[in-house]
DOZA-66708 format. One record per residue (C-alpha): residue in one letter; x, y, z. Coordinates in steps of 0.02 Angstrom, whole numbers, plus 50000, padded with zeros to 5 digits. Each point is the difference from the previous one (the first is absolute). Example, Ala and Ser with C-alpha at 12.3 -4.5 7.8 and 13.67 -1.06 7.14 Angstrom:
<rs>
a506154977550390s500695017249967
</rs>
This chain:
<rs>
x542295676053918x500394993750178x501254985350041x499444985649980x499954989250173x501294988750087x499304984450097x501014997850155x500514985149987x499934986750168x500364984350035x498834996150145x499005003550111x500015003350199x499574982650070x499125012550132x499235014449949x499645009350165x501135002150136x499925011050171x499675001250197x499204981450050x498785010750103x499565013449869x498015001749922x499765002849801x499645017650028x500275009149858x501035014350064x501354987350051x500304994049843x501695002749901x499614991849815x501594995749905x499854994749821x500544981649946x501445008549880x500575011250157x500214980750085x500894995149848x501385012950030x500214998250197x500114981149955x501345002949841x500995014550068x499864993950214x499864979149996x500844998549859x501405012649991x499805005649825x500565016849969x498625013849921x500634997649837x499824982649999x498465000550097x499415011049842x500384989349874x499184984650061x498605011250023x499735007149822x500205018050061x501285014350015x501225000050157x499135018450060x498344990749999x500794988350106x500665012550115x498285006450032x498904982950024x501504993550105x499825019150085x498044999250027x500154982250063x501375004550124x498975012250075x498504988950024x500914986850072x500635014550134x498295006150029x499214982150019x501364997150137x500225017950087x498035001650038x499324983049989x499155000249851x499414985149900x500764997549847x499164994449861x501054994949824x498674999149833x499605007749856x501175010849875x500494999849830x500994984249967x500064982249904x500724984450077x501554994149909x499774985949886x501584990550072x501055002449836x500095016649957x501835008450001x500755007450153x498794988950114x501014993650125x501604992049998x499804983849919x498334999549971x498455009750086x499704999650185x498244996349986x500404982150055x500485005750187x498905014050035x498345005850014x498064996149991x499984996749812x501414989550001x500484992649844x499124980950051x498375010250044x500025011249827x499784982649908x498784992950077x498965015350042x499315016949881x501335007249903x499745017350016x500004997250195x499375015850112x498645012049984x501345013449941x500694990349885x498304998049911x499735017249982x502035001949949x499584989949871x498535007049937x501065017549994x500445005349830x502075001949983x500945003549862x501434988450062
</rs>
């Protein structure tokens, strides 16, 4: 019987989701794609200074996943920026925090200051949010 399967938890969303050369065209072979959880751990570990353990916990995984998103990520951000490409953060396997579950922020969640699906927007707007999220949802887990 497999293991059953950890939502990354995150606790908002890129208020841009593309970034790259102001002169570049969509073509597709200039396009880095970075998952929204691989965001989540530039923003924990880089913005906000929180070490991979910590950045771990308030994700709901193990510190060596950690090490590798926050690895793949790194390396995206470095190819985006090297050659130019456009980078484009969506998709992946994760569930936006629900502001109150433990180890989310200090003090409370940071959904409040960050992020397209702010906590203001998530009441007044769809619950489940994002395309990915829909289909997260409609996953079956054993959590």
């Amino acid at each position: 019987m497999p293991r059953p399967f950890k939502w990354r938890r995150v606790c908002c969303l890129p208020d841009n989701n593309r970034f790259g050369p102001l002169n570049a065209d969509a073509d597709q072979s200039d396009v880095v794609q970075m998952s929204v959880d691989e965001y989540e751990a530039i923003r924990l570990i880089d913005t906000e200074g929180y070490t991979q353990e910590k950045c771990a916990e308030h994700m709901n995984v193990s510190r060596s996943t950690i090490q590798s998103i926050y690895d793949a990520a790194r390396k995206k951000l470095s190819d985006s920026l090297v050659y130019g490409k456009i980078l484009w953060i969506e998709g992946g396997e994760y569930r936006l925090c629900d502001g109150a579950s433990r180890g989310c922020g200090v003090g409370g969640c940071h959904r409040h200051r960050c992020g397209r699906n702010s906590l203001a927007e998530s009441e007044s707007s769809n619950p489940i949010g994002t395309e990915t999220e829909k289909a997260n949802e409609d996953r079956d887990t054993d959590e």
